[in-house]
C-alpha positions as CSV (number, residue, x, y, z in Angstrom):
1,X,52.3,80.3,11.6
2,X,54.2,77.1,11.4
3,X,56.2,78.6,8.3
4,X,57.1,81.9,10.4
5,X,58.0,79.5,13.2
6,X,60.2,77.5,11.1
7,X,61.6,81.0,9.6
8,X,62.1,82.7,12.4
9,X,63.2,79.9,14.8
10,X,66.1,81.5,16.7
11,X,63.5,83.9,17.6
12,X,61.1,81.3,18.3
13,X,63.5,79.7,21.2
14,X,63.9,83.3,22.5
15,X,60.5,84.1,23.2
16,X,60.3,80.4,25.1
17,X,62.9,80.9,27.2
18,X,61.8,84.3,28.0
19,X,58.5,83.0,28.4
20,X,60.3,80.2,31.0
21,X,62.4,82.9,33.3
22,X,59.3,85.0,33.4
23,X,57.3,82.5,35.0
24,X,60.0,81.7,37.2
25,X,60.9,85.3,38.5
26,X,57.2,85.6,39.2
27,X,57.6,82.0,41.2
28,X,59.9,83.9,43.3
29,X,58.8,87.1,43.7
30,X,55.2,85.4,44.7
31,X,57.4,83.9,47.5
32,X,58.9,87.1,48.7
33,X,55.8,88.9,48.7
34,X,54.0,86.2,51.0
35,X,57.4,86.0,53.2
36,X,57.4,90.0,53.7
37,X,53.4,89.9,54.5
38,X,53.9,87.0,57.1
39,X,57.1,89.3,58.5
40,X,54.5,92.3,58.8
41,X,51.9,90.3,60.4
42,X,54.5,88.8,62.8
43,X,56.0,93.0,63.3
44,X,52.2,94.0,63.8
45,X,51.6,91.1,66.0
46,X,54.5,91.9,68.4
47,X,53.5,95.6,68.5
48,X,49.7,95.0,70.0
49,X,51.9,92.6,72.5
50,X,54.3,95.4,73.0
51,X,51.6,98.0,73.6
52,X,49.2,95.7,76.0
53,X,52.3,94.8,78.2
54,X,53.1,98.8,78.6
55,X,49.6,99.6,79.3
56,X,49.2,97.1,81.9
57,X,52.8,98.2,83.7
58,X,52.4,101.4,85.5
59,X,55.7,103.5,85.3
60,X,57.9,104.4,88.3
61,X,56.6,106.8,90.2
62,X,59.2,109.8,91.0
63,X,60.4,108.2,94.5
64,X,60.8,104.9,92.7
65,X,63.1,106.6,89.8
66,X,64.8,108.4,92.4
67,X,65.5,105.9,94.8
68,X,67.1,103.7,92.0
69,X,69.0,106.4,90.9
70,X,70.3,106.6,94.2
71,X,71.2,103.6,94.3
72,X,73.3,103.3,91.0
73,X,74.9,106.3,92.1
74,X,76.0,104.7,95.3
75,X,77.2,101.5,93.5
76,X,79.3,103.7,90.9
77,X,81.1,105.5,93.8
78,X,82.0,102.4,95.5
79,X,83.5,101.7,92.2
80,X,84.9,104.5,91.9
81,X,86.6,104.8,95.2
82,X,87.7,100.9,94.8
83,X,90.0,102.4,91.8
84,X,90.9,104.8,93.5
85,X,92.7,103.1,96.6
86,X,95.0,101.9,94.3
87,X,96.2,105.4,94.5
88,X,99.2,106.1,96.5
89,X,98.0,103.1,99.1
90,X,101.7,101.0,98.9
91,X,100.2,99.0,102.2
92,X,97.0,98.1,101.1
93,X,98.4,94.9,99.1
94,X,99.7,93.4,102.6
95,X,96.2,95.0,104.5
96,X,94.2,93.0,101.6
97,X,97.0,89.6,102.2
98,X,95.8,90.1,106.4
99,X,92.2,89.6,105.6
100,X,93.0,87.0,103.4
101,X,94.3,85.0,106.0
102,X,91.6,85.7,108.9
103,X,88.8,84.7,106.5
104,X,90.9,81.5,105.0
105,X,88.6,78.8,107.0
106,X,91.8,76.6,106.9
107,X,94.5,76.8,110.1
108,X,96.9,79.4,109.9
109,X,100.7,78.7,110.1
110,X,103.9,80.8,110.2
111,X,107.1,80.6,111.7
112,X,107.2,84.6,112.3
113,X,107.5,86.1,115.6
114,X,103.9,86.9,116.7
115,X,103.5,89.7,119.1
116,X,102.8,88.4,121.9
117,X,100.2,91.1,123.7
118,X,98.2,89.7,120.8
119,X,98.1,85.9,121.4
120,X,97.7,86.1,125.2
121,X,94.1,85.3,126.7
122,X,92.3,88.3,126.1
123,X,90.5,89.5,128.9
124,X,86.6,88.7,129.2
125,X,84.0,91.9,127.8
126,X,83.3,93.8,131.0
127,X,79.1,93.5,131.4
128,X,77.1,96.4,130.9
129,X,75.9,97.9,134.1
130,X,72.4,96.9,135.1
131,X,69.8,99.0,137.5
132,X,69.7,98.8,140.7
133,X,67.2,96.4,142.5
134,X,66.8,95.1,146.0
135,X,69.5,93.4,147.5
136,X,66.7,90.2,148.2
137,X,66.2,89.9,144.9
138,X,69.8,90.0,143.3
139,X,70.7,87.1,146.0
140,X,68.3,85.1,144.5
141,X,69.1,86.0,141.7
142,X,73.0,84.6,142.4
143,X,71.4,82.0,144.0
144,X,69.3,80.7,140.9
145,X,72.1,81.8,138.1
146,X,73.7,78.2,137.0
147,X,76.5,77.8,134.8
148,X,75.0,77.2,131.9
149,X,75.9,74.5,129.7
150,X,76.9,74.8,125.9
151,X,74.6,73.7,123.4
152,X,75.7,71.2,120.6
153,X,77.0,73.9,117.6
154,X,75.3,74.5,115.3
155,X,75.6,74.6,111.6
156,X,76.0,78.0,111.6
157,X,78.4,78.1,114.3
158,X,80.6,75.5,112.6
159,X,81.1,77.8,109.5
160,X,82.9,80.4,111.6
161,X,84.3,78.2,114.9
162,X,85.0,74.8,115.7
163,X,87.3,74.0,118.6
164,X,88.0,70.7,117.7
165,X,89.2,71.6,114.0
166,X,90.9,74.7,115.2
167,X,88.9,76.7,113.3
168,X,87.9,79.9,113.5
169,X,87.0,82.3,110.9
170,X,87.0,86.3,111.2
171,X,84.9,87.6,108.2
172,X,85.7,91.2,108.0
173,X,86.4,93.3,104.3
174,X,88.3,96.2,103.3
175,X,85.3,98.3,103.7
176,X,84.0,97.0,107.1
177,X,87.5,97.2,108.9
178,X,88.1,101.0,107.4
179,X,83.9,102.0,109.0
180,X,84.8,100.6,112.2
181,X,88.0,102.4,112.6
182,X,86.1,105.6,111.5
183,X,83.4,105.0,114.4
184,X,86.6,104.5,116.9
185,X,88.9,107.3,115.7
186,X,85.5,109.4,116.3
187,X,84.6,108.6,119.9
188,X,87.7,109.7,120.6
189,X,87.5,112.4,118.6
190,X,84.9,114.8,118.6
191,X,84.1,117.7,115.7
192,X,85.9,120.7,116.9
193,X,86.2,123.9,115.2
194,X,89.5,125.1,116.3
195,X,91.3,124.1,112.7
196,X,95.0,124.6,114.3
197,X,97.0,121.6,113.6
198,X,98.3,120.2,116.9
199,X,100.3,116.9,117.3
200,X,99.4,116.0,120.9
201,X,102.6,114.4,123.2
202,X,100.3,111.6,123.5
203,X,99.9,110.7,120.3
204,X,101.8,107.1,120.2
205,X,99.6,106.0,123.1
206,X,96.8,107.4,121.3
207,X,96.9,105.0,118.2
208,X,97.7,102.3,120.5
209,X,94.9,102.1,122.1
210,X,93.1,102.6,118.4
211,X,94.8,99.8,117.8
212,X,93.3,97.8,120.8
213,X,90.0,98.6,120.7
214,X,89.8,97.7,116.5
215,X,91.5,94.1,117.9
216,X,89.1,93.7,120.5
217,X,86.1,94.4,118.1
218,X,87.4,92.3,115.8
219,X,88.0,89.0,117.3
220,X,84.5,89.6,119.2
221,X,82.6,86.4,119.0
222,X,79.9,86.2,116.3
223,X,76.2,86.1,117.3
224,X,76.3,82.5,115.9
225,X,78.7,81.8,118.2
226,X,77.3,80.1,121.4
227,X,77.6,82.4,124.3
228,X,79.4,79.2,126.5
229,X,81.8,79.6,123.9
230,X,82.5,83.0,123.4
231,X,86.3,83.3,125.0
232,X,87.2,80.5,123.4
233,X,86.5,82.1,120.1
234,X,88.4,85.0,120.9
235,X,91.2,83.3,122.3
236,X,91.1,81.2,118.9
237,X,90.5,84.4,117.2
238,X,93.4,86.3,119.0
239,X,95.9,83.7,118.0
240,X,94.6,83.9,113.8
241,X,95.2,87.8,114.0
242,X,98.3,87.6,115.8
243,X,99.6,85.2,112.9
244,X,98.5,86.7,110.5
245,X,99.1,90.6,112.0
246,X,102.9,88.7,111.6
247,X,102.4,88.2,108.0
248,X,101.4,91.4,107.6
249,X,104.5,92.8,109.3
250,X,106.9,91.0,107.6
251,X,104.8,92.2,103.9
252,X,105.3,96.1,104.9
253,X,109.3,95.6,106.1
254,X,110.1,94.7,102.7
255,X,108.8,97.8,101.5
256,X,111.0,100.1,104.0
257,X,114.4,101.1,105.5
258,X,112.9,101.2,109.1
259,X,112.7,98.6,111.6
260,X,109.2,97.8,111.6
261,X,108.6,96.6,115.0
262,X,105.1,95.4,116.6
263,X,104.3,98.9,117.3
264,X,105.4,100.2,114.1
265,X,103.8,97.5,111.8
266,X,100.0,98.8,114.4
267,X,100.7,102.5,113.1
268,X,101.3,100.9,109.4
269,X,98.2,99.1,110.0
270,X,96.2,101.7,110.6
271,X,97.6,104.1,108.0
272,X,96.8,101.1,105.6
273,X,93.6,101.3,106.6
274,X,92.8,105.2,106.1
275,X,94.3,106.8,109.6
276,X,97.5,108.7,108.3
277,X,100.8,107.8,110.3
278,X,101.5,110.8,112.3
279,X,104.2,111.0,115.1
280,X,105.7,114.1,117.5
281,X,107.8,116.0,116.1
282,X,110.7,114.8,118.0
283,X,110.3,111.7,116.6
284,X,110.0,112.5,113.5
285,X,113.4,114.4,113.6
286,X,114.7,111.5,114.9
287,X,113.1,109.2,112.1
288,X,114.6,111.2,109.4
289,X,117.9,111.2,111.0
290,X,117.5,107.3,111.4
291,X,116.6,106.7,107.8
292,X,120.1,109.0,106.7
293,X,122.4,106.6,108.2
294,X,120.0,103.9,106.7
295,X,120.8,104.9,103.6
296,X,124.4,105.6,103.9
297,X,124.9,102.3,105.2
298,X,123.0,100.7,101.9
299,X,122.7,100.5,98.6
300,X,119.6,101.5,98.1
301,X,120.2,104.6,96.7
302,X,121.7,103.6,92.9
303,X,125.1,104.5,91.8
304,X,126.7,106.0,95.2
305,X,130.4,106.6,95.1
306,X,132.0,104.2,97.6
307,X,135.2,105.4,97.0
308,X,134.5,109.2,98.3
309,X,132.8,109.2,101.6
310,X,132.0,112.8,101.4
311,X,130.7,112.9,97.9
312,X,128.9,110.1,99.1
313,X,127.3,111.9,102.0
314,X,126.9,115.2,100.4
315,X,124.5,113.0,97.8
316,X,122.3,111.3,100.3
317,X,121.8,114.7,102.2
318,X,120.8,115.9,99.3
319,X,118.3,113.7,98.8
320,X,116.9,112.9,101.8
321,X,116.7,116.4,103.3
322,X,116.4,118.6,100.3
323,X,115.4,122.0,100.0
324,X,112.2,121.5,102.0
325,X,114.2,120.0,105.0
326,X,116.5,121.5,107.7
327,X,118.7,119.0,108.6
328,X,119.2,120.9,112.6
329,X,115.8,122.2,113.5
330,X,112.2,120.2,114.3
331,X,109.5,120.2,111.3
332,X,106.7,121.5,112.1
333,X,103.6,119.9,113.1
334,X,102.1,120.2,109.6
335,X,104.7,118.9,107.9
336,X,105.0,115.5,109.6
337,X,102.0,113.7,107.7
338,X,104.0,115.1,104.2
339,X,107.2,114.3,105.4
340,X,106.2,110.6,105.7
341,X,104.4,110.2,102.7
342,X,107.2,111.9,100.9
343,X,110.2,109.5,102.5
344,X,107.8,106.5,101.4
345,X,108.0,107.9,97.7
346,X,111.5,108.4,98.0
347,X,112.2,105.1,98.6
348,X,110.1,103.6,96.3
349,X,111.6,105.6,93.4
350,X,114.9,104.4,95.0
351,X,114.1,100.9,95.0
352,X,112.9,100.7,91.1
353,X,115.8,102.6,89.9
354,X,118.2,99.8,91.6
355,X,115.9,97.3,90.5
356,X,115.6,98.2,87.2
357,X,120.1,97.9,87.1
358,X,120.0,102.9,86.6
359,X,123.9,103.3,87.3
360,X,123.4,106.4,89.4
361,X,121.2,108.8,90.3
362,X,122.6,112.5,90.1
363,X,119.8,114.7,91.3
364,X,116.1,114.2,92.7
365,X,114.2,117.5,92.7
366,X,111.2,117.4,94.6
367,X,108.2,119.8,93.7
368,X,105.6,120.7,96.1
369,X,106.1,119.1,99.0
370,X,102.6,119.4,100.5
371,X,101.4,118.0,97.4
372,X,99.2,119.4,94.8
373,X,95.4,119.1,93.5
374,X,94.5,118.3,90.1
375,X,93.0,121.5,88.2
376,X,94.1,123.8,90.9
377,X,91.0,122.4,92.9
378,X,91.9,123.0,96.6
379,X,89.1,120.7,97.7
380,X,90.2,117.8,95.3
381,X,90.4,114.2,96.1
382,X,93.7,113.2,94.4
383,X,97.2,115.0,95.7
384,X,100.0,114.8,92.8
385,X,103.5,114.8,94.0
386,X,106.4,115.7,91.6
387,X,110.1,114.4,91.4
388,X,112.3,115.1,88.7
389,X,115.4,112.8,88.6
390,X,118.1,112.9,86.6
391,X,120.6,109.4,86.1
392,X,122.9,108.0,83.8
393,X,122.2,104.3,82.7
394,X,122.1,102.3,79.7
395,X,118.7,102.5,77.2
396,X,117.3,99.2,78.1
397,X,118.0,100.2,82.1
398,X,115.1,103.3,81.6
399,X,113.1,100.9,79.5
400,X,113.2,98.9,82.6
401,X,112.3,101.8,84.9
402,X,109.8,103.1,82.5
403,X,108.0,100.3,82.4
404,X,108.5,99.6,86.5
405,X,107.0,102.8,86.7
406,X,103.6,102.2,84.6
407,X,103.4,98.9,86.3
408,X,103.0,100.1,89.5
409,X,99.6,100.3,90.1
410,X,99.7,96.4,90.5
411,X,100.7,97.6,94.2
412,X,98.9,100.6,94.4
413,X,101.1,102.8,93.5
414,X,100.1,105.2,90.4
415,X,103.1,107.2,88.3
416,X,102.8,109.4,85.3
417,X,105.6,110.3,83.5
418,X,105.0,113.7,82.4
419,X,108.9,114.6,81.1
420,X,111.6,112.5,79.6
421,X,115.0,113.7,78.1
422,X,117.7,111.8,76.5
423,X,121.6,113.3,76.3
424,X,124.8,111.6,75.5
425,X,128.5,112.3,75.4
426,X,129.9,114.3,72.8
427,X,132.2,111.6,71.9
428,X,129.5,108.5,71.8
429,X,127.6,111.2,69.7
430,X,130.5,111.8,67.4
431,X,130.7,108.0,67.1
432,X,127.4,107.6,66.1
433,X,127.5,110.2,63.6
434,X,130.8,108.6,62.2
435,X,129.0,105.4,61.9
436,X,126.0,106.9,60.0
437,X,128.0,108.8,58.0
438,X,129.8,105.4,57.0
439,X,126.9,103.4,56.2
440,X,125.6,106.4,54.0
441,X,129.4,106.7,51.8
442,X,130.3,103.6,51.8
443,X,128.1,101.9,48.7
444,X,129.0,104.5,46.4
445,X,132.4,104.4,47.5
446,X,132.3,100.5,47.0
447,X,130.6,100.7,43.2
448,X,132.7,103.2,42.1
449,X,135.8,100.6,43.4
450,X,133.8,97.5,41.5
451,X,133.6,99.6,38.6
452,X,137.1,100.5,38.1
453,X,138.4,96.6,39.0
454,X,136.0,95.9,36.0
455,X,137.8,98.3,33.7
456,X,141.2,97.0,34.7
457,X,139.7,93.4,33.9
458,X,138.5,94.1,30.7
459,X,141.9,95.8,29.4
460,X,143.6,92.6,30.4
461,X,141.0,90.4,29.1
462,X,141.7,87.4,26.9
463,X,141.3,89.2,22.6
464,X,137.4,87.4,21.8
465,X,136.2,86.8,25.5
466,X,132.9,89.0,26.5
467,X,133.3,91.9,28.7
468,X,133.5,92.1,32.5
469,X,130.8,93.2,34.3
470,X,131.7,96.3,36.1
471,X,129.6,96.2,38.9
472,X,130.9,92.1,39.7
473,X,133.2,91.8,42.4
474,X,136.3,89.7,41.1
475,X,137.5,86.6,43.0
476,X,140.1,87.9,43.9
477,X,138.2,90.9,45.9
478,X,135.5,88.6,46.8
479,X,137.3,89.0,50.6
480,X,137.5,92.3,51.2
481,X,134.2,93.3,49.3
482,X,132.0,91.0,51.9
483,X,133.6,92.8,54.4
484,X,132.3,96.0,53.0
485,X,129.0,94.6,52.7
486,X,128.7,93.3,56.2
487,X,130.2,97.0,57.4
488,X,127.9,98.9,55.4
489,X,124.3,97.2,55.4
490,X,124.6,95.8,58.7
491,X,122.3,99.2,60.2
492,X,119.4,98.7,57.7
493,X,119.2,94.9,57.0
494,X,116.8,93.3,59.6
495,X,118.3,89.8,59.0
496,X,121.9,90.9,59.9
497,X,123.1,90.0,63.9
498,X,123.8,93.8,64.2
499,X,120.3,95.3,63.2
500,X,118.8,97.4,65.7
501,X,122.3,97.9,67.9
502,X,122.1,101.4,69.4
503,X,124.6,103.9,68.2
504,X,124.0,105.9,71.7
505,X,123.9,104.5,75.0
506,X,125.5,101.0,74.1
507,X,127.5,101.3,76.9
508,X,126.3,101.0,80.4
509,X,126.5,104.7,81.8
510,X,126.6,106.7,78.7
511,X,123.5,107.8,78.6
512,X,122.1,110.6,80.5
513,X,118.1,110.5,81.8
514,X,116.3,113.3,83.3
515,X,112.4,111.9,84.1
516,X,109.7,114.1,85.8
517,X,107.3,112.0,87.6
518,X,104.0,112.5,89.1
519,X,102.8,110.3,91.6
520,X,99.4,110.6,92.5
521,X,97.9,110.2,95.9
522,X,94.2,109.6,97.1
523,X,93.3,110.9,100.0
524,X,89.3,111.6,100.0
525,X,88.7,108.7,102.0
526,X,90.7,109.1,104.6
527,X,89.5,109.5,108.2
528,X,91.7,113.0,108.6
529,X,91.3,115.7,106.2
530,X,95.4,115.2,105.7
């Protein structure tokens, strides 16, 4: 054996090493197989746990699953309809700045004009009648009824009113305000199944006193409010809405050509709040009329000429009144709501263009006025209104617009751009084509003028010196053949000043826009069917 070993010895160390790595790979798969046993214990383990918790859980009966259900369903339609109000809502933003305020727990200060029916003392709750009992009795009654004296406030009451302080707190949300004025607007309305749409004479008077009663419910003294000092929370209260109703007046005039007064900015309060602006028709004639010589008398509108006052008023006609608008007769009554909601579209549109530095607008096309549903569903929640405009302006002037547009929903507002088309004069196109044209000839043309300076420098070369490069530019063209270069590569080399000029368009009002716009409108929870 020992001779064989000493023969064979490379074989020898072979067979020990094998020997060696056997031993150890059965080290280690020893070691897995204990780790994948303890793993299956652990798995099997955890499975008698699962199975014991299950059995001793009953499942949810049928009223259980469907009341959850319910529930979730409720909670994704709130969600839903919280996405939705940023749909066509433009005074919701300065609605959502008013609660703001009345909830803020700290004093609120402007130096706006308040309206001042608002601030004045409001006038104590008239009592609820009581029945009738003998006359004995209610005069001692009187005779026994004290003043009676206010307690120290409470916690509770110092959260929401504390005269001292000045502070008084009005905790109301977009979805509380928008029930209440549903359960006003319907004791005054009842269900009727006469579906003619009639604007009543009244109707200004009407959402005035909407207005009121939503004021006077609102600034209604809290239950942990001590009675003693219930009128001084309202007259505390009165004077927060009133600043802040100021606020809120002074957010919705920026958005609009009209004089918001106090009994515009209560309409514009409601609408924000789901009750559409409606007026007579009358006034609505007169509106329209008013917002013409608005516009004529501003610049609003982008791109009027000033120079030709009849061009000037045959374009604003034109867009104000359209093709859905008699400029001499009286809309009628179901045209009003749309009439509005259009002229707060219109201006909108007007106000990005000019913001966004459009040179003029040449047309605005508007589609169905009345509005139409998504996927021809009559019943549908969301209205789309159409405007197809047509401007000239320079490229990064629509890339301003464009981007205006898609941004809008930041104040509920919702476009889609559905169309866009780009023309330019024949003679920037021409141009630009000449341009192109250029960069494309011009290296050929510049080797083949390298090349034949190259010949002409080696014919005059010095007898024994190497040749001239063809394709080298001589000194003595070094001028004139950087120009070339900086001509010629200056559209397709990124680190060139030039790169990425536009060939069309560079000039302001050369190019030619024609957008088609959808704005989208939600109108399922309003409190008319409008």
């Amino acid at each position: 054996m020992k001779q064989f070993i000493l023969k064979n010895i490379v074989l020898a160390v072979i067979l020990v090493l094998t020997l060696i790595g056997s031993i150890v790979l059965m080290f280690f798969c020893e070691g897995k197989r204990r780790a994948i046993a303890e793993s299956m214990a652990t798995i099997e383990e955890n499975a008698e746990k699962v199975q014991s918790i299950n059995a001793a859980r009953k499942p949810n009966s049928v009223a259980e699953s469907e009341t959850k259900i319910k529930a979730d369903t409720e909670t994704l339609d709130k969600k839903n309809i919280q996405i939705y109000r940023h749909f066509g809502k433009p005074y919701r933003p300065a609605l959502l700045k008013f609660i703001k305020n009345i909830a803020s727990p700290a004093k609120l200060e402007t130096e706006l004009a308040v309206d001042p029916t608002l601030v004045a003392k409001p006038k104590p709750k008239p009592e609820e009648p009581e029945d009738d009992e003998d006359d004995e009795d209610e005069e001692e009654e009187v005779a026994e009824t004290k003043p009676a004296e206010p307690a120290a406030p409470t916690d509770e009451e110092k959260a929401v009113f504390n005269p001292a302080s000045n502070l008084v707190v009005l905790s109301f949300d977009e979805d509380s305000l928008r029930a209440m004025l549903a359960e006003i607007y319907g004791e005054v309305h009842q269900d009727s199944s006469d579906d003619t749409f009639v604007i009543p004479d009244t109707i200004q008077s009407e959402r005035a006193r909407l207005f009121e009663t939503l004021f006077d419910r609102m600034i209604d003294a809290p239950e942990a409010v001590d009675p003693a000092r219930a009128e001084d929370f309202r007259k505390a209260a009165a004077a927060k809405f009133a600043q802040a109703f100021a606020i809120f007046r002074e957010d919705v005039q920026a958005l609009t050509l009209e004089d918001v007064t106090n009994r515009v900015a209560r309409e514009l309060f409601l609408d924000a709040l789901g009750l559409p602006r409606l007026m007579r028709q009358r006034d609505c004639k007169n509106y329209i009329d008013f917002l013409y010589e608005k516009y004529l008398a501003s610049d609003v509108i982008p791109g009027l000429p000033e120079d030709d006052p009849l061009e000037k008023e045959r374009l604003v006609q034109d867009f104000i009144y359209g093709k859905n608008l008699n400029r001499q007769a009286l809309p009628v009554p179901e045209m009003v709501i749309p009439i509005l909601r259009n002229f707060q579209i219109k201006e909108d549109l007007f106000r990005r263009m000019k913001d966004a530095g459009i040179s003029r607008l040449l047309t605005m096309t508007a589609g169905v006025f009345y509005g139409s549903t998504l996927d021809n569903d009559a019943e549908g929640p969301i209205l789309s209104f159409t405007y197809t405009l047509e401007m000239t302006a320079s490229m990064s002037a629509i890339d301003n617009l464009i981007n205006s547009l898609h941004s809008a929903y930041k104040t509920d507002r919702v476009y889609v751009i559905k169309d866009i088309k780009f023309s330019a004069p024949f003679e920037d196109l021409i141009a630009a084509n000449a341009i192109v044209a250029e960069h494309i000839e011009r290296p050929n043309a510049s080797a083949t003028a390298n090349r034949r300076t190259g010949a002409a420098a080696n014919q005059s070369a010095i007898p024994g010196a190497p040749p001239a490069d063809p394709n080298a530019i001589q000194p003595a063209q070094q001028q004139t053949a950087a120009a070339v270069v900086t001509s010629t590569y200056e559209l397709t080399d990124p680190h060139h000043p030039d790169y990425g000029r536009p060939l069309i368009g560079e000039m302001q009002d050369e190019i030619k826009c024609t957008l088609v716009v959808n704005y989208l409108f939600y109108r399922a929870d309003n409190i008319t069917p409008q």
